[in-house]
C-alpha positions as CSV (number, residue, x, y, z in Angstrom):
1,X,0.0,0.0,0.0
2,X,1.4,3.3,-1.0
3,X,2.2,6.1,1.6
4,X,-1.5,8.0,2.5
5,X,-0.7,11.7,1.3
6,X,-2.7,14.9,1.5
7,X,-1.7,17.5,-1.4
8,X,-2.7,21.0,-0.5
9,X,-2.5,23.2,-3.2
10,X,-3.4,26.9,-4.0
11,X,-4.8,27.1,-7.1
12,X,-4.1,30.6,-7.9
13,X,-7.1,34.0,-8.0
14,X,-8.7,31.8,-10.6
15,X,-7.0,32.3,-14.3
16,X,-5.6,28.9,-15.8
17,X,-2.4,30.9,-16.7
18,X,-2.0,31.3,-13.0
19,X,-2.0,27.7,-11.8
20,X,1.8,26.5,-11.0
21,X,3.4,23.6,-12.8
22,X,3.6,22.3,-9.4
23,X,-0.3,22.6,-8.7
24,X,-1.0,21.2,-12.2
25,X,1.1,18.3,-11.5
26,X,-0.4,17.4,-7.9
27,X,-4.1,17.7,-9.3
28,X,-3.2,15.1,-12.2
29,X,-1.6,12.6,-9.5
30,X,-4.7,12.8,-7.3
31,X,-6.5,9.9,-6.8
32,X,-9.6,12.5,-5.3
33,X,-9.6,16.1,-5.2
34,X,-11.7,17.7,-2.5
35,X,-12.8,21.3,-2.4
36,X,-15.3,23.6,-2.8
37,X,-17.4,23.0,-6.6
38,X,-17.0,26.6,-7.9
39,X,-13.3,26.1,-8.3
40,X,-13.0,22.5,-9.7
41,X,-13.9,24.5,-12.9
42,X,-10.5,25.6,-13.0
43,X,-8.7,22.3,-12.7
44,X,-11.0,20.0,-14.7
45,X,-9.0,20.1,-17.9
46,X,-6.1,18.7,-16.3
47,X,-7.6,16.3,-13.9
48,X,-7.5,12.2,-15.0
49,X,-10.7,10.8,-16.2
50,X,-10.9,8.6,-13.0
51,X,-10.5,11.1,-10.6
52,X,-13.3,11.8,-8.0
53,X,-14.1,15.3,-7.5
54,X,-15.9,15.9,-3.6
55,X,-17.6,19.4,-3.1
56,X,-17.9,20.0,0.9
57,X,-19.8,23.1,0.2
58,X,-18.7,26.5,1.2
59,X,-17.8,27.4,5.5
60,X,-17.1,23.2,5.6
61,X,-13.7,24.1,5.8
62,X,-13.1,21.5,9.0
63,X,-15.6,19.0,7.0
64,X,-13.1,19.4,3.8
65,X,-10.3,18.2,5.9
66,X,-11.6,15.5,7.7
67,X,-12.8,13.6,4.7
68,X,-9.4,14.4,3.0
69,X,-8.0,12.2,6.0
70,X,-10.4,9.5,5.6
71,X,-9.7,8.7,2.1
72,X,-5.9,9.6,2.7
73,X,-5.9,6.6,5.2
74,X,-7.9,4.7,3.1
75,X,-4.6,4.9,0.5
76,X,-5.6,7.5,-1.7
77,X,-3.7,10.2,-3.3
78,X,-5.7,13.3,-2.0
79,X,-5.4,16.9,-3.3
80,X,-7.3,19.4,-1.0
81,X,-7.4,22.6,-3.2
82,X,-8.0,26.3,-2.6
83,X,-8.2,29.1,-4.0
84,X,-4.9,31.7,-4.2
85,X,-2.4,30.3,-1.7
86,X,-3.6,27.4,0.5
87,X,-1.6,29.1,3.0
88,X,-2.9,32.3,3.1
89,X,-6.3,32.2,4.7
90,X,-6.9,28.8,3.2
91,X,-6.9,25.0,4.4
92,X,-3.1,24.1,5.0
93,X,-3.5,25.6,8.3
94,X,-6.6,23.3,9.1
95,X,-5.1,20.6,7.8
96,X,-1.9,20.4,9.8
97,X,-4.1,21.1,12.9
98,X,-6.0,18.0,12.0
99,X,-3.0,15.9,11.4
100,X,-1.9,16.6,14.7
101,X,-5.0,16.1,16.5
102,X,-5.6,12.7,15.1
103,X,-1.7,12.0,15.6
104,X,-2.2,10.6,11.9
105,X,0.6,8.8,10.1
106,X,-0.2,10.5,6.6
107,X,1.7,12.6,4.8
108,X,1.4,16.2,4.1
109,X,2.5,18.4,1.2
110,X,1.7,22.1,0.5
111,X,2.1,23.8,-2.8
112,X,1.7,27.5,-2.9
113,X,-0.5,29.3,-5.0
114,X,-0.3,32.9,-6.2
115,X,-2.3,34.9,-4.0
116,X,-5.4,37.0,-4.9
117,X,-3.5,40.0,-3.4
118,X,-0.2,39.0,-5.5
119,X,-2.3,39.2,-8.9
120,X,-4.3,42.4,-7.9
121,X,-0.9,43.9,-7.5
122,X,0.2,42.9,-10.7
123,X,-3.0,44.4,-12.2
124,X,-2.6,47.4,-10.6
125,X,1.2,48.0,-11.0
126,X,3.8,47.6,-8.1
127,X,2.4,48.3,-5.2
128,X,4.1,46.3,-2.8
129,X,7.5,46.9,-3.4
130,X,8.3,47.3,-0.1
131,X,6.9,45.6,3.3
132,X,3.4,44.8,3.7
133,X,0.9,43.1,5.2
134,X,-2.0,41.3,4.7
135,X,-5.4,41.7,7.0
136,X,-8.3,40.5,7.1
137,X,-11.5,42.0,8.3
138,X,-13.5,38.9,8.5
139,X,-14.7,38.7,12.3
140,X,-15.7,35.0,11.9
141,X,-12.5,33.7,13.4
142,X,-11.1,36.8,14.7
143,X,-12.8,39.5,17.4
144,X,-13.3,42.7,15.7
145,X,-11.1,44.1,18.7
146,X,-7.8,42.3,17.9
147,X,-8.9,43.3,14.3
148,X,-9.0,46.8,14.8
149,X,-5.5,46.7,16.5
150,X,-4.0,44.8,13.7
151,X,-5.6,47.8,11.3
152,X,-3.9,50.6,13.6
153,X,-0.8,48.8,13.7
154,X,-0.4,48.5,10.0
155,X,-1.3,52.3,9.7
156,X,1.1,53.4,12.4
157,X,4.1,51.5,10.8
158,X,3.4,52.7,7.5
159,X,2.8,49.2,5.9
160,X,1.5,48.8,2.4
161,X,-1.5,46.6,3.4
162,X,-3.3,44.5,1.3
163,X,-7.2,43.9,2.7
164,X,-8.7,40.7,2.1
165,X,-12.9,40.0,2.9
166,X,-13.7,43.7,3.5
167,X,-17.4,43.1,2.8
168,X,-20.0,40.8,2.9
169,X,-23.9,40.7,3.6
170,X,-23.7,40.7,7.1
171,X,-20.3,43.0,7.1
172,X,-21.0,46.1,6.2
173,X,-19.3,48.9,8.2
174,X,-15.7,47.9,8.8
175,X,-14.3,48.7,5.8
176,X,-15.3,52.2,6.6
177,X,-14.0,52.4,10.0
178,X,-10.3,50.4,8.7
179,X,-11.1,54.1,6.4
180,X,-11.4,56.2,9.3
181,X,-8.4,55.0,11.0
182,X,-5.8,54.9,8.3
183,X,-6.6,58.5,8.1
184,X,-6.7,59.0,12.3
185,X,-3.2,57.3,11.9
186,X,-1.9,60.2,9.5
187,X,-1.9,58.1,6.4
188,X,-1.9,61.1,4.1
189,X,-5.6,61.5,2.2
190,X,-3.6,61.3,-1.7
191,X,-2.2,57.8,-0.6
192,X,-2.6,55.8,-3.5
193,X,-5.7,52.8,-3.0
194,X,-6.3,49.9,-5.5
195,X,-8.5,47.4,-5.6
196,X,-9.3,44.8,-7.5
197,X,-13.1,42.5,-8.1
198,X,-12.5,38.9,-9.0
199,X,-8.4,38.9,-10.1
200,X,-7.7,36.6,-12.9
201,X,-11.2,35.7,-13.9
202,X,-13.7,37.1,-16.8
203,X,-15.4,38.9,-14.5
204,X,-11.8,41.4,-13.5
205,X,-12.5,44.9,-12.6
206,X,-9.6,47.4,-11.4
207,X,-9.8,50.4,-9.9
208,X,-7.6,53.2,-8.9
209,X,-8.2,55.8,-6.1
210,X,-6.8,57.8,-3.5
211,X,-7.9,57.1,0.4
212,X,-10.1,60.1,0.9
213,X,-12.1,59.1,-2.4
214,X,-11.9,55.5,-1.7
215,X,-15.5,54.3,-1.6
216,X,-16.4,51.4,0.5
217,X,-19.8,51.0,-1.4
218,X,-17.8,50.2,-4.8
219,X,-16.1,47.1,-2.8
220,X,-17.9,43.5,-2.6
221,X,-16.8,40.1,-0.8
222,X,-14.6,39.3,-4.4
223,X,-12.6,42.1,-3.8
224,X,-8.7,42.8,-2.6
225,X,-7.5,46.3,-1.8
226,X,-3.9,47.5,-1.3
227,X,-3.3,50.8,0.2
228,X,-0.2,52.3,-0.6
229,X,2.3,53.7,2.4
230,X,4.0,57.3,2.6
231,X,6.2,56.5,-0.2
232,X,3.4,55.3,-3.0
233,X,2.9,57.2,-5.7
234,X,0.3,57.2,-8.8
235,X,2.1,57.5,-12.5
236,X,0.3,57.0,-15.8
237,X,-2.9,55.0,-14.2
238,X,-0.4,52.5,-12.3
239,X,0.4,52.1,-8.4
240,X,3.8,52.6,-7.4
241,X,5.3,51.9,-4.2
242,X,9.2,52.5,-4.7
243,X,11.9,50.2,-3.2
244,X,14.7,52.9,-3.4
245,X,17.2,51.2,-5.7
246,X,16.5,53.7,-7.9
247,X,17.7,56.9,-5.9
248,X,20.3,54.5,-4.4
249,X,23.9,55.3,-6.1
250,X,25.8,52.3,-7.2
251,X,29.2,51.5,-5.6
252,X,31.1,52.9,-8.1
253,X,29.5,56.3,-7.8
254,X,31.5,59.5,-6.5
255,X,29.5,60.3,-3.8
256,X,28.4,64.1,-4.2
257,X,27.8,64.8,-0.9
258,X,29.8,64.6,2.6
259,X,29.1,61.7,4.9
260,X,27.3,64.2,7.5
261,X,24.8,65.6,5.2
262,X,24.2,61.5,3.5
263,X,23.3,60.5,6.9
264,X,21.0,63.9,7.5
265,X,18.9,63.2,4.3
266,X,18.6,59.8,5.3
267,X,17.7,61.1,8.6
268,X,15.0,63.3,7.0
269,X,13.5,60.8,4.9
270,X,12.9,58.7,7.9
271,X,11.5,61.4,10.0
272,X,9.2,62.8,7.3
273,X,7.6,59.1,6.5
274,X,7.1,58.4,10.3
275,X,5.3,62.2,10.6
276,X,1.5,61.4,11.3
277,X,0.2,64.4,9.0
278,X,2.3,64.9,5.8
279,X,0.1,66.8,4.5
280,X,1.4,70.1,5.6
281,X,3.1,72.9,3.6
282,X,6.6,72.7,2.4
283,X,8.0,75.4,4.8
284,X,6.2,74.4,8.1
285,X,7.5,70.6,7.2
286,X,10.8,71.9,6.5
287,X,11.4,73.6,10.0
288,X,9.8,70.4,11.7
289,X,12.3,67.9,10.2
290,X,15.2,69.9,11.4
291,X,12.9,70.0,14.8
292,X,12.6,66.3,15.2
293,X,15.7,65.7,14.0
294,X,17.1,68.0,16.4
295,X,15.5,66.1,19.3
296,X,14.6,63.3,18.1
297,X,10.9,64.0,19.7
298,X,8.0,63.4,17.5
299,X,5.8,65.4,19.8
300,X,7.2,68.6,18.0
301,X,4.4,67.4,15.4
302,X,1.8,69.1,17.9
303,X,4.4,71.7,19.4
304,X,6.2,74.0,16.7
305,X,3.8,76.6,15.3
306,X,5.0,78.8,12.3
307,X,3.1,81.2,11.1
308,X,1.9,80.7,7.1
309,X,4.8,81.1,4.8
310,X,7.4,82.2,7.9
311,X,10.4,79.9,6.9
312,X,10.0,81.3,2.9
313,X,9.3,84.7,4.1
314,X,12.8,84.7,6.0
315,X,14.3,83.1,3.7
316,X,13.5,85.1,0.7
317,X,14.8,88.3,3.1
318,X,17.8,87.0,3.6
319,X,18.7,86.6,-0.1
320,X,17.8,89.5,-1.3
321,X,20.1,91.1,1.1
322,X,17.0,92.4,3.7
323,X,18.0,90.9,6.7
324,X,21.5,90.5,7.5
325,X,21.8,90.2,11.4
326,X,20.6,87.5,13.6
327,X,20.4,88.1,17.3
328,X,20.1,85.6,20.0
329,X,19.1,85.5,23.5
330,X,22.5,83.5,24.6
331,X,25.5,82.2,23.2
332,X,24.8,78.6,22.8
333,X,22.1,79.4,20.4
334,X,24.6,81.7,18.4
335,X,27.3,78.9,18.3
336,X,24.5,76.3,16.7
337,X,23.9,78.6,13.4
338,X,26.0,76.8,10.9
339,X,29.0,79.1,10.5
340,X,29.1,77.8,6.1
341,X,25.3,79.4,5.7
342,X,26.0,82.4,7.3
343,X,29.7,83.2,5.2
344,X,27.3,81.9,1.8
345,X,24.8,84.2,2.7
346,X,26.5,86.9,4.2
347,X,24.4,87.3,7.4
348,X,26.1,88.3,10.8
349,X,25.1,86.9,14.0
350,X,25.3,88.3,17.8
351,X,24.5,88.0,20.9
352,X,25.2,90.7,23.6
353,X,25.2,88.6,26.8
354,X,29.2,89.0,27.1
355,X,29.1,92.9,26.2
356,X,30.4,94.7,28.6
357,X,27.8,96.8,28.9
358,X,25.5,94.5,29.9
359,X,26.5,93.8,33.0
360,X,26.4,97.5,34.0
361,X,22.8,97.8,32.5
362,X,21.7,94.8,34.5
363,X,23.0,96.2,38.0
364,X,21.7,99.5,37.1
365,X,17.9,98.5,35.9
366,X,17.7,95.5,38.2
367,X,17.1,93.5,35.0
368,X,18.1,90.3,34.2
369,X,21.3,90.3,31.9
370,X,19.6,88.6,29.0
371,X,16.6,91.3,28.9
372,X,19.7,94.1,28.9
373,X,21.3,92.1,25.9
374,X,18.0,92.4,24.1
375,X,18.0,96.4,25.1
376,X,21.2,96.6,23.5
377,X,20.5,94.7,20.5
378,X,17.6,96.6,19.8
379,X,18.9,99.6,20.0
380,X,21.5,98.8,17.4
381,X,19.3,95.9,15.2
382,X,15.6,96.9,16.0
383,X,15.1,94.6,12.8
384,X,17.0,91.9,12.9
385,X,15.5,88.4,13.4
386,X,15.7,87.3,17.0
387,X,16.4,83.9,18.1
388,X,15.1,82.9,22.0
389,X,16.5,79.3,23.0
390,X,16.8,80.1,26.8
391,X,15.5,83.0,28.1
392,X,11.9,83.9,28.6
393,X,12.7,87.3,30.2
394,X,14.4,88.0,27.1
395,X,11.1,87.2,25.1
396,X,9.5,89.2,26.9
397,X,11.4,92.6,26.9
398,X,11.8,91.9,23.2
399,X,8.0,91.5,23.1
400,X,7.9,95.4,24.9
401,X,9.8,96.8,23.1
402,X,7.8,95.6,20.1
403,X,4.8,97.6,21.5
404,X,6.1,100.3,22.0
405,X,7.5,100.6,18.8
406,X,11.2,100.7,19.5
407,X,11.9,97.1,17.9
408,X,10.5,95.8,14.4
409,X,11.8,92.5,14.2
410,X,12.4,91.1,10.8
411,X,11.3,87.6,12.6
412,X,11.0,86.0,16.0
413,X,12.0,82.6,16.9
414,X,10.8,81.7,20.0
415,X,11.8,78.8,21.8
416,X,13.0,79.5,25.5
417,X,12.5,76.3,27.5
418,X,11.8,76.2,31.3
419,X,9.0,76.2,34.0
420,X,8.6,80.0,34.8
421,X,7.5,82.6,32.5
422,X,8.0,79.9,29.2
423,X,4.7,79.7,28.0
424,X,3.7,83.0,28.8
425,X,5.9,84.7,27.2
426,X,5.5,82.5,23.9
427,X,1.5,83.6,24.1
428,X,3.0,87.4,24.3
429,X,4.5,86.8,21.0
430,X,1.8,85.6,19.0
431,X,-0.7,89.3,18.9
432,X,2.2,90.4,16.2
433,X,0.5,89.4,13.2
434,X,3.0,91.1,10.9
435,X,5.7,89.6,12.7
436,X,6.7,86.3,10.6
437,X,6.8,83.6,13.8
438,X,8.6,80.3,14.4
439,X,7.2,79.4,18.1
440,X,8.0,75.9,19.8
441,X,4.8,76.0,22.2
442,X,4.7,75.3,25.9
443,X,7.4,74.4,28.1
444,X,10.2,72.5,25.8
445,X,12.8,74.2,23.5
446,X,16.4,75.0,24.4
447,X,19.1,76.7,22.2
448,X,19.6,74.2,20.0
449,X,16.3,74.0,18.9
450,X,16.5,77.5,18.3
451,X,19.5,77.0,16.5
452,X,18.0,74.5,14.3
453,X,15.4,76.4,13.3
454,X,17.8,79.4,12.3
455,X,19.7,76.5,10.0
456,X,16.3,75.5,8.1
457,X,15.3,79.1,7.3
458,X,19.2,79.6,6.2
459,X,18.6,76.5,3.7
460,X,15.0,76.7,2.6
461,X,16.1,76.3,-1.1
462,X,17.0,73.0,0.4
463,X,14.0,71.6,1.1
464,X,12.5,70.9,-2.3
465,X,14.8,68.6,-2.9
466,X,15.5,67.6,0.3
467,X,19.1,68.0,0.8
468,X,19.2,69.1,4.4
469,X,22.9,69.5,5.6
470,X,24.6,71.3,3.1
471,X,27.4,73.2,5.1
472,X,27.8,70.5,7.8
C-alpha cells in the first residue's frame, strides 16, 4: 500500500495561466480532489478521467479536511485545493491542525499558490515593493477588537496593506472604519488605493483611487484592496510603491555629498515618513524635520507653530540682502547657526550677553542680563530676526519693546524652554500678526532647537529637494 498523502494546493485567484506547474502536476496525481465546486472548474482540464471530485460546500472548511484524511488513510492520493495560496487564509493551516489532533501517520505536502493579493498587484502596477501586510476583516475567526489593532498597527508602521474580505452581507461597516483609522493614523488623504473585483477571472474589474475618495460601497466580498504607504505614488494610471534602488547610487559612484549631510537626508527621509500628518506645507514641514531631527521628539508634530509662509518669508529676506543680522538671546544658540550658511549668505550673527555693557545695565535696571542684551541689541538691530533658545525674560522685553514701537523685528524665533514665564511669554509673541513667527509652544525648546530652526530658514532652497545639511 502506498504512503497515504494529502496535497494542499493553491490554485491561484482563478485564471488557468495562473495555476503553478507544481499545482497542475499534484491535481493530475490525485487519486480524489476535495474542495469547494465553484473552483473544480478551474482544474477539470487537467484532472485524469478517474479522478473523483468531492464538493464539501462552502464554510465546511473543518468537514473538507476530515474527509481528505479518511480517504488519505484509506490509501488515496488526496489533493485538497484552494483558491490563491492554501496558506494564506486557506486550508493548510486546518489541515496540519487536524493531522496533529488525530496523531495521523499520513503525509502532508503544501504547494503554494499565487495569491489574490499578489495578482491584484500585478493588475494594478507595483504596489508592494516594499513591506506589507496582509489583514483580514472577516470577524468569523477573529474578534473585531484584535482586528482593529491589527488595522492601527499596519497604519502606524506605515505598511503597504493588502485587505482581504472587506465586505460581505452581514459585514458592512468595517471597511469604513479600517477608512477612518488609516486617516486618524496620519496616512496622508492622496495615498494611492487599489482594488481589484475577482483577479484573474472574466469577470476582472480594477480600480484606482486615493484614500479620501476610496469608496467602501464600490467594494464587494470578491474584492482585494492594497493601500499604498507614505512613499506610494500614482504614475500613468499604475500604483507605485518604490523600493529605493532607484535613488540609491551604485558602488562605483563618487559620492556628491559629505558623509554628515548622507546620513541627514537619510535622517530626514525617515523622520518625514514616520510624521503622522504629511500633508502640511513645504515650509512648516521643512522647519519640523530639522525639529525632530534636532530632538529626536515626535511630539514637536503638535508643538512647533510657524506662522503661514514664515520659513520662505525669511528666507527670501535673507537673499535678497533684507535681513542680515541674527540676534540671540544666549550664546549657545549663536554657536549652533552653521558658520558655512552664514559666510554663503553673508548674514552676521550676535548676541550681547558678554558685552560689557550689559552687566552694567543689569546692576543698574535690576534686570536680568539677558533682557539688557535684548535692550542693546535693539537699539543697534531693531530689525534683525531674534532667536530665544533660553530665556523667557528675554522674550519678553523683546515682546515690549515691540509695543512700544522701538523694535521691528524682521522675525522671531521663540523657543526659551523652562518652568517660569516659558509659555507665557510664547503667548506674548503671538498678537504680532506682521511679525513672521517660528514658536516651539509650551514648556520645551532650548538653544539648539533655536538654533536649528535658524539652520532651516538659512537652507530653505534645500527643502525641495530635500538635501538638508549642506554646510555640515
Amino acid at each position: 500500500m502506498k504512503q497515504p498523502k494529502i496535497i494542499v494546493a493553491g490554485i491561484g485567484p482563478g485564471s488557468e495561466q495562473d495555476i503553478t506547474p507544481a499545482v497542475l502536476n499534484a491535481v493530475r496525481e490525485a487519486d480524489v480532489v476535495v474542495g469547494y465546486k465553484y473552483y473544480f472548474r478551474f482544474i477539470q482540464p487537467y484532472l485524469h478521467p478517474e479522478t473523483e471530485c468531492i464538493d464539501t460546500g462552502m464554510k465546511r472548511e473543518r468537514t473538507r479536511a476530515e474527509q481528505a484524511f479518511e480517504l488519505a488513510e484509506q490509501g488515496k492520493t488526496v489533493c485538497v485545493i484552494s483558491s490563491g495560496d492554501a496558506g494564506i487564509y486557506g486550508m493548510t493551516p486546518l489541515i496540519y491542525e487536524m493531522k496533529r489532533e488525530r496523531n495521523s501517520n499520513v503525509e502532508v505536502i503544501a504547494f503554494p499558490g499565487i495569491s489574490a493579493f499578489q495578482k491584484a498587484a500585478s493588475l494594478l502596477g507595483a504596489p508592494v515593493g516594499h513591506d506589507f501586510c496582509v489583514i483580514s476583516l472577516s470577524d468569523l475567526m477573529t474578534p473585531w477588537e484584535r482586528i482593529e489593532r491589527r488595522i492601527r498597527a499596519a497604519a502606524m508602521a506605515d505598511f503597504v496593506t493588502a485587505v482581504y474580505n472587506p465586505k460581505s452581507e452581514g459585514r458592512y461597516w468595517q471597511l469604513y472604519r479600517l477608512k477612518e483609522l488609516f486617516l486618524a493614523e496620519g496616512r496622508a488623504p492622496e495615498t494611492p488605493v487599489g482594488y481589484v473585483r475577482q483577479a484573474g477571472r472574466e469577470e476582472q474589474e480594477v480600480h484606482l483611487t486615493t484614500l479620501a475618495d476610496f469608496n467602501p460601497e464600490e467594494v464587494d466580498m470578491f474584492t482585494v484592496i492594497l493601500i499604498g504607504n507614505s512613499q506610494s505614488y500614482a504614475w500613468n494610471d499604475k500604483f507605485i510603491t518604490p523600493r529605493g534602488y532607484y535613488n540609491r547610487p551604485d558602488k562605483d559612484e563618487q559620492p556628491t555629498k559629505g558623509i554628515g549631510q548622507n546620513i541627514m537626508i537619510q535622517s530626514f527621509r525617515t523622520i518625514e515618513s514616520e510624521l503622522k500628518n504629511k500633508n502640511i506645507p513645504l515650509d512648516h514641514k521643512w522647519a519640523l524635520l530639522h525639529a525632530i531631527h534636532t530632538t529626536a521628539d515626535f511630539e514637536m508634530e503638535k508643538l512647533l507653530y510657524t506662522d503661514k509662509g514664515a520659513v520662505e518669508k525669511l528666507y527670501q529676506r535673507i537673499a535678497d540682502g533684507r535681513l542680515k543680522t541674527i540676534v540671540t538671546d544666549v550664546t549657545m544658540a549663536a554657536s549652533g547657526i552653521r558658520k558655512g550658511a552664514l559666510q554663503r549668505l553673508g548674514v552676521e550673527v550676535k548676541c550681547y550677553l558678554s558685552d560689557e555693557r550689559v552687566a552694567a545695565m543689569a546692576a543698574e535696571k535690576g534686570i536680568t542680563r539677558t533682557q539688557a542684551g535684548i535692550r542693546l541689541a535693539v537699539e543697534e538691530h531693531p530689525d534683525a530676526l531674534f532667536v530665544f533658545g533660553n530665556a523667557p525674560t528675554a522674550l519678553m522685553e523683546l515682546c515690549d519693546l515691540v509695543r512700544k514701537g522701538k523694535a521691528v523685528p524682521s522675525g522671531i524665533i521663540a523657543a526659551p524652554v523652562g518652568f517660569v514665564h516659558v509659555q507665557e511669554s510664547k503667548h506674548m509673541v503671538k498678537p504680532f500678526m506682521e511679525i513672521p513667527k517660528l514658536i516651539v509652544e509650551g514648556r520645551k525648546g532650548g538653544s539648539n532647537l533655536a538654533a536649528t530652526l535658524v539652520n532651516a530658514i538659512l537652507c530653505y532652497n534645500d527643502a525641495e529637494q530635500l538635501r538638508p545639511g549642506r554646510d555640515v
